[in-house]
MIMI-534263 format. One line per 3 residues: their letters; for each residue x, y, z of C-alpha. Coordinates in Angstrom, 3 decimals. Layout:
MIMI-534263
a	X/Y/Z ~ ...
***
This chain:
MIMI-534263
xxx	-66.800/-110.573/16.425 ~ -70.662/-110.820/16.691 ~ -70.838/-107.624/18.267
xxx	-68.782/-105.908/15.740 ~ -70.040/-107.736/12.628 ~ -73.840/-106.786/13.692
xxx	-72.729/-103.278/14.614 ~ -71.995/-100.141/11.744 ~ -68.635/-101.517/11.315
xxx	-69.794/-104.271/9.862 ~ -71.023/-102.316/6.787 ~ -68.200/-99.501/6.017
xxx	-69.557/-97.519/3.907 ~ -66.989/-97.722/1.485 ~ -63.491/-99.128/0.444
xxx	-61.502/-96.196/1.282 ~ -63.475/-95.796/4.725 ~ -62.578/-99.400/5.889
xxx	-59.993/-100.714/8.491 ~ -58.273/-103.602/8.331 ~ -57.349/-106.416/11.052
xxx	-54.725/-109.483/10.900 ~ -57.046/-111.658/12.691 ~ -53.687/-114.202/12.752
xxx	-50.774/-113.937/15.204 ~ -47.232/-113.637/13.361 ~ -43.916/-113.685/14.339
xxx	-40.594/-111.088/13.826 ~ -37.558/-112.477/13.702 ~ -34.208/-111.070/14.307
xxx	-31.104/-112.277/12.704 ~ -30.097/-113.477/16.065 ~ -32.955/-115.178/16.307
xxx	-35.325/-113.513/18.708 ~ -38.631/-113.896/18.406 ~ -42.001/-111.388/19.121
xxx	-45.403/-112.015/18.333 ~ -47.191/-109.335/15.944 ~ -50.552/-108.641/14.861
xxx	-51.656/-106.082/12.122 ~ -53.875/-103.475/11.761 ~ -54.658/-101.159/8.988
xxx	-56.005/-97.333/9.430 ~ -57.600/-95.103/7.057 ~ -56.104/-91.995/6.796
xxx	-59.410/-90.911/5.029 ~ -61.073/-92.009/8.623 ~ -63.711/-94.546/9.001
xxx	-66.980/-93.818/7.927 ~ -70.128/-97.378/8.241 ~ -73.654/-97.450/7.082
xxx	-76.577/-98.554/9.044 ~ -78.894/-101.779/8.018 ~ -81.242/-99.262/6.466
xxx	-78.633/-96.654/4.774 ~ -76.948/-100.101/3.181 ~ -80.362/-101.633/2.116
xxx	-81.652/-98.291/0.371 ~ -78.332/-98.006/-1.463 ~ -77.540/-101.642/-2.786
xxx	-81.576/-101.355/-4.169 ~ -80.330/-98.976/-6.512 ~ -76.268/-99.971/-6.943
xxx	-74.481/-102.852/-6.081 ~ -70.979/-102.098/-7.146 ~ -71.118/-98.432/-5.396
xxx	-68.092/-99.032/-2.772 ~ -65.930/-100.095/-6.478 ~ -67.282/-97.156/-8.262
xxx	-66.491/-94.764/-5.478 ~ -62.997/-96.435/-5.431 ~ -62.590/-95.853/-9.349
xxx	-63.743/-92.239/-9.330 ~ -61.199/-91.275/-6.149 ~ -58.006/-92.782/-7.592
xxx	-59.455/-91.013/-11.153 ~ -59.795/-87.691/-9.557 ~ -56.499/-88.081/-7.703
xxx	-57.766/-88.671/-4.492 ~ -55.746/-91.094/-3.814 ~ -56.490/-93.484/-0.416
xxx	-54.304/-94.106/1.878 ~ -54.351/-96.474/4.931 ~ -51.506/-96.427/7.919
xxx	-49.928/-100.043/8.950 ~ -49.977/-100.091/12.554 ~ -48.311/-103.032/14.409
xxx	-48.585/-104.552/17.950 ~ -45.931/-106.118/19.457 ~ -45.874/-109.058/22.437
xxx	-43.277/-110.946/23.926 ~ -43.110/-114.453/22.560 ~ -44.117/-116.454/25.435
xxx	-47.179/-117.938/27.450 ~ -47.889/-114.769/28.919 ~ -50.254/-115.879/31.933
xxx	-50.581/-112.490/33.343 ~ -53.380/-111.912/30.545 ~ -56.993/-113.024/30.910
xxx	-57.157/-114.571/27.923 ~ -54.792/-116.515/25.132 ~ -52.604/-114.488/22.872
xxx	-53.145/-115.997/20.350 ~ -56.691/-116.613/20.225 ~ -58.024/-115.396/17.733
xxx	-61.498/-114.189/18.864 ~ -59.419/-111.648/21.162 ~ -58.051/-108.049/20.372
xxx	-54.437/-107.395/22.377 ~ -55.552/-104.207/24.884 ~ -53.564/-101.358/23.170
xxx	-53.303/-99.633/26.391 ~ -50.743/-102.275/27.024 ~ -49.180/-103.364/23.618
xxx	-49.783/-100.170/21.354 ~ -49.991/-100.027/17.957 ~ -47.277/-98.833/16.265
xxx	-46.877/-97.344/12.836 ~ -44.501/-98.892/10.171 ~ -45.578/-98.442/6.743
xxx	-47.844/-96.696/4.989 ~ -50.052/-98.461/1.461 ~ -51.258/-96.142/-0.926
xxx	-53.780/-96.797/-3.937 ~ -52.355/-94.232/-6.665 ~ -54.121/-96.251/-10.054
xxx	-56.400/-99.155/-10.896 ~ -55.235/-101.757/-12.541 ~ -54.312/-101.569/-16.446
xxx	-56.311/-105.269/-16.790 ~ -57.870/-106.096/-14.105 ~ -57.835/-110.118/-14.930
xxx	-54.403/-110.287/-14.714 ~ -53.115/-107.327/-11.898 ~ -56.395/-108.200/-9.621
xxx	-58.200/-111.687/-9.937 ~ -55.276/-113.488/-10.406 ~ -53.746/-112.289/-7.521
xxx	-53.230/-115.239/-4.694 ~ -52.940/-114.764/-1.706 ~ -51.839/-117.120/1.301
xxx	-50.828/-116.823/5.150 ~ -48.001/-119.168/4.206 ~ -46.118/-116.868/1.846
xxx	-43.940/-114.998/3.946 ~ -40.967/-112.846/3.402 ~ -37.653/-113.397/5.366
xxx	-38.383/-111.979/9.272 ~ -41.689/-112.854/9.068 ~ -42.780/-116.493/10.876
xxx	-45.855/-118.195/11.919 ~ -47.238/-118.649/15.341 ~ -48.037/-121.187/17.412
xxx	-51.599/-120.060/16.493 ~ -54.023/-122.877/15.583 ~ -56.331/-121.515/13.571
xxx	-52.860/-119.637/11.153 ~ -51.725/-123.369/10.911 ~ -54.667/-124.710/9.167
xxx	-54.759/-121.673/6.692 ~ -51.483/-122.738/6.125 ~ -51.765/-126.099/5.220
xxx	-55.099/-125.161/3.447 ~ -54.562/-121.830/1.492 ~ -51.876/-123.045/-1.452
xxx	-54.137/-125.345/-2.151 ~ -57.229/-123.579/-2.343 ~ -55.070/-121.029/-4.964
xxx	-53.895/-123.820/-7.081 ~ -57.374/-125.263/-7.717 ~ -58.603/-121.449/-8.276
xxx	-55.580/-120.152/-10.169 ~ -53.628/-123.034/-11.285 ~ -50.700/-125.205/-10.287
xxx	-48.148/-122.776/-11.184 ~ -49.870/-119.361/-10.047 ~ -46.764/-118.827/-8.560
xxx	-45.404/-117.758/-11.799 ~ -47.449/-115.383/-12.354 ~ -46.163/-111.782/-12.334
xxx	-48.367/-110.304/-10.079 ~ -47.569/-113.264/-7.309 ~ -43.572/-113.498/-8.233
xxx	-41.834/-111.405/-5.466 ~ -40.750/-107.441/-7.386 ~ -37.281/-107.831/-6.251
xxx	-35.719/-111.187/-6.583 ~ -35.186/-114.222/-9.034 ~ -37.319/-116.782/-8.733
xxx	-36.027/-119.947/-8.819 ~ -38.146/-123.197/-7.122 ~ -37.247/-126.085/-9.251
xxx	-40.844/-126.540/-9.927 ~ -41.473/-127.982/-13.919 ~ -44.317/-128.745/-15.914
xxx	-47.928/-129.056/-14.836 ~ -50.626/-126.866/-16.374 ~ -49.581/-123.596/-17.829
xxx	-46.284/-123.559/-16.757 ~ -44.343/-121.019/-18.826 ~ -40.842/-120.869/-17.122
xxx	-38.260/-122.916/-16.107 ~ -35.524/-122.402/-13.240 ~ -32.229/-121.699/-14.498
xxx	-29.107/-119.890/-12.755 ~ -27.261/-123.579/-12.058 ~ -24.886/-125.263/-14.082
xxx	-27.400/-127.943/-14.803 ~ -30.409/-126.795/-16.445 ~ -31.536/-130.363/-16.846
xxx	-31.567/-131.735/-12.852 ~ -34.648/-130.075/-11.028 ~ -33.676/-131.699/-7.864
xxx	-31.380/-130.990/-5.044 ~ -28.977/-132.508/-3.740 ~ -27.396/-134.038/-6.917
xxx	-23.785/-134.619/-8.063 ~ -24.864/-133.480/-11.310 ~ -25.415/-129.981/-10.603
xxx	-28.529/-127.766/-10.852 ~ -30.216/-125.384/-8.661 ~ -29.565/-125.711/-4.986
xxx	-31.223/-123.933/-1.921 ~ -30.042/-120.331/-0.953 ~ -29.155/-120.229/2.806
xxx	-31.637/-119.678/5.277 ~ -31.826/-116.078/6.853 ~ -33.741/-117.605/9.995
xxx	-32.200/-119.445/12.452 ~ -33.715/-123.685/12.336 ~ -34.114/-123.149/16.505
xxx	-35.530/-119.886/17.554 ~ -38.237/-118.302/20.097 ~ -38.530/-119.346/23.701
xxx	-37.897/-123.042/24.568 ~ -41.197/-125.082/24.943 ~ -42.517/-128.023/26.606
xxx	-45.821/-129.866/27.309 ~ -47.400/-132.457/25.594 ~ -49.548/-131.999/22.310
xxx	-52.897/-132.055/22.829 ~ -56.305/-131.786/21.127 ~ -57.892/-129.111/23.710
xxx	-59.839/-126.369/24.078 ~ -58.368/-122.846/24.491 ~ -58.120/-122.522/28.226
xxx	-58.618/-119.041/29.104 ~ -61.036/-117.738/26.888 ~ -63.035/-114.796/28.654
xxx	-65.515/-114.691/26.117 ~ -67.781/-111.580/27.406 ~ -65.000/-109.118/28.507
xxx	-63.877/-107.545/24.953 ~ -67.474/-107.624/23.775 ~ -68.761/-105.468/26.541
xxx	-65.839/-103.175/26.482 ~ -66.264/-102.527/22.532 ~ -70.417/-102.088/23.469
xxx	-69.751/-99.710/25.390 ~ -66.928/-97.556/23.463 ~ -69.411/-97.564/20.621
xxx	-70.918/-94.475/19.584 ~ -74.889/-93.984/20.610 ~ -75.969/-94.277/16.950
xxx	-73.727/-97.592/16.651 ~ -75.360/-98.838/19.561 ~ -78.944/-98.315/18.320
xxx	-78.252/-100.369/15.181 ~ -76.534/-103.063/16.909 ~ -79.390/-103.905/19.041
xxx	-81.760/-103.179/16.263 ~ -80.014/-105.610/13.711 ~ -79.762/-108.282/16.402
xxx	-83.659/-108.220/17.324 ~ -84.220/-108.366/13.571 ~ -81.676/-111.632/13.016
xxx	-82.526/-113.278/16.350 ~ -86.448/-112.633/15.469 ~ -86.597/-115.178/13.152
xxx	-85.510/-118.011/15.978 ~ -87.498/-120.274/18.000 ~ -87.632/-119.003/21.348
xxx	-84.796/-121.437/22.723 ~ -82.413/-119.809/21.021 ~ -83.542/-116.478/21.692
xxx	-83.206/-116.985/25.033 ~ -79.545/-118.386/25.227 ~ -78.568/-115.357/22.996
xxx	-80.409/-112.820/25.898 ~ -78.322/-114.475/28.183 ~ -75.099/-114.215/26.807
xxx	-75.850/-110.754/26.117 ~ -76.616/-109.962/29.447 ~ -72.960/-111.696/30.384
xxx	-71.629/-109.048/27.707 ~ -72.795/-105.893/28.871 ~ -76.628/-105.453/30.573
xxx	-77.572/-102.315/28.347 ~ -77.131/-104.623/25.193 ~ -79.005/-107.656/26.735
xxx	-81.615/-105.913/28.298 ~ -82.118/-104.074/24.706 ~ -82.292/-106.920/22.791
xxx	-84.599/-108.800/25.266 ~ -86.993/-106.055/25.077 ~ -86.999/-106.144/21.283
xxx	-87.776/-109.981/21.686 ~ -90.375/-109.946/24.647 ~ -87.444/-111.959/27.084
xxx	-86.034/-110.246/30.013 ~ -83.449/-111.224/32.719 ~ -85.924/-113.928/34.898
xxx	-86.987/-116.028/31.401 ~ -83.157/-116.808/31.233 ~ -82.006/-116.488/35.151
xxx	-82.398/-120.177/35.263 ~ -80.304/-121.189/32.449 ~ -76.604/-122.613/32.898
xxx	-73.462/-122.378/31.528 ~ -73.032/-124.253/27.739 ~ -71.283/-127.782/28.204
xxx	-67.526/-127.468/28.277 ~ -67.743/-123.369/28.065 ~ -65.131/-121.410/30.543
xxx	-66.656/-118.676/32.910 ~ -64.225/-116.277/34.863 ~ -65.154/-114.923/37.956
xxx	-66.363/-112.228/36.640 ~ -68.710/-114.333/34.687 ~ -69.827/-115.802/37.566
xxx	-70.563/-112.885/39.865 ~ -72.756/-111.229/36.643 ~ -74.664/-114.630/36.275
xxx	-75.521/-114.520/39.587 ~ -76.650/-110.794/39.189 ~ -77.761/-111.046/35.839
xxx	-79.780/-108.439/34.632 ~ -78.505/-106.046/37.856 ~ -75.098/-105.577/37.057
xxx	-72.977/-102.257/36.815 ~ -71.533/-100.831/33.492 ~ -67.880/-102.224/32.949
xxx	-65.202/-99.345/33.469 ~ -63.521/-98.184/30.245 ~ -62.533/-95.058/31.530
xxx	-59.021/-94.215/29.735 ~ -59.371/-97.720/27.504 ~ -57.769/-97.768/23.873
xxx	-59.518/-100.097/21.135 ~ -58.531/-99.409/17.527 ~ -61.590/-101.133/16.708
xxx	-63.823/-98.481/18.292 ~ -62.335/-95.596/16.813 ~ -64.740/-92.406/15.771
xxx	-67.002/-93.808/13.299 ~ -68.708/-91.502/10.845 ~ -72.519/-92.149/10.076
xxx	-72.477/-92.278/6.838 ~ -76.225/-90.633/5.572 ~ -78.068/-91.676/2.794
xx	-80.269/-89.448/0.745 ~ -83.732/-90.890/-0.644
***
């Protein structure tokens, strides 16, 4: 994440030049109930385009809206945008021949082995005709799915869960659900929920208008049948546990996206880096040499030259209490500073796709 955040991609250089990642594990479901886990992408078909820390600076002195204005003036012109959904698909189970967790969700899935696929396309043909109502009040949740679609047994999706209704209905209201631009396009709504503030409908369709409970022998609304199966997915046993993610592998993906980065997106990354990590006491400069170093030796060796720290200020520190080192790790700590380039020959990240340098003039 660091890597990428601190990187070009961090700052596309515009809405229409901007991917898009699930960073939560979902499920598919079949009506048979077989289960897959799924994570999303979305690709530009305009490509992807990312400003450097100086390019970004120079044009937010003089506009702050500009990514929303170029937006507007595409969709006015007729230029519509258009980005590709692209899904990858893994078998729902522990799978242990992978050097890290699934569903972690500091990890990318290696699209060499589960590509992405496309299934749908999204297309931006107008703006809004009020913006208040068709944008702001929009709502969105991880736990408003649509029949197929299922969590994961991934933690971090289960506390959005529980969290994210809530967070809408203090922002939006109790019954933002009735809004139109959060009621599903296709499909009655009908959720027995009455009263509270700004509530504007009320359920009908049972022979009971007056009972907003189920089950009664008075009539009223009851619950449609569920299209998912109550038991489904591979069988699972253990005992719950408040743990850390086991196999974490925390260098790996970083070093791997390093070096797939273009030269320019390199030179910014280390730049922006030396500039944040500049203004920390040396400690902490020190630690983040080192864990550079574990990523890839080009970066850490960069960035420690940019901060005055090279491989023997840090040989001599250890491993963070509680943090998991591979092998791997281990044979570059003990070389630290000395160590090969990874091999990416042939590897496939959608997250290091051709990047455009976006140039600004003035």
């Amino acid at each position: 994440m660091l890597v990428n955040l601190f990187s070009p991609r961090g700052i596309p250089a515009d809405y229409r030049h901007m991917q898009g990642f699930g960073v939560n594990t979902y499920k598919w479901v079949t009506t048979d109930g077989h289960t897959v886990l799924v994570k999303y992408h979305w690709m530009p078909a305009q490509g992807v385009s990312s400003l450097t820390e100086d390019a970004a600076a120079r044009i937010q002195a003089r506009d702050l809206g500009h990514a929303t204005r170029d937006l507007y003036d595409a969709i006015e012109r007729g230029d519509h945008p258009q980005w590709e959904l692209l899904v990858q698909m893994m078998s729902d189970d522990e799978h242990p021949e992978l050097d890290f967790d699934p569903l972690d969700d500091t990890k990318t899935w290696p699209e060499n082995d589960f590509p992405a696929r496309p299934v749908g396309r999204l297309v931006l043909n107008r703006m809004p005709d009020n913006f208040f109502a068709e944008n702001e009040q929009i709502a969105f949740g991880t736990g408003v799915l649509v029949d197929g679609l299922d969590f994961s047994d991934d933690k971090m999706l289960v506390g959005r869960t529980f969290s994210y209704s809530d967070t809408q209905r203090f922002r939006v209201g109790p019954n933002y659900l009735q809004l139109p631009v959060n009621t599903a396009r296709n499909a009655r709504i009908a959720t027995n929920q009455r009263d509270g503030q700004m509530a504007f409908h009320v359920d009908t369709g049972g022979e009971n208008p007056h009972v907003n409970y189920e089950p009664s022998a008075l009539g009223g609304l009851s619950e449609a049948a569920e299209p998912n199966h109550d038991e489904q997915g591979p069988p699972i046993s253990g005992r719950l546990t408040r743990a850390r993610i086991p196999r974490t592998n925390d260098y790996l993906q970083a070093g791997q996206r390093y070096l797939l980065m273009q030269p320019w997106e390199r030179d910014d990354l280390v730049h922006n880096l030396v500039g944040a990590l500049s203004q920390c006491e040396r400690h902490t400069q020190e630690r983040m040499v080192w864990h550079l170093l574990l990523v890839e030796d080009d970066l850490g060796l960069r960035v420690g030259e940019g901060l005055g720290i090279g491989p023997d200020d840090v040989r001599h520190l250890q491993p963070l209490p509680g943090q998991n080192l591979t092998a791997t790790d281990h044979d570059r700590l003990a070389n630290i500073g000395k160590n090969p380039p990874r091999n990416v020959q042939g590897l496939t990240m959608t997250h290091c796709v051709p990047n455009q340098r976006a140039e600004v003039a003035g």
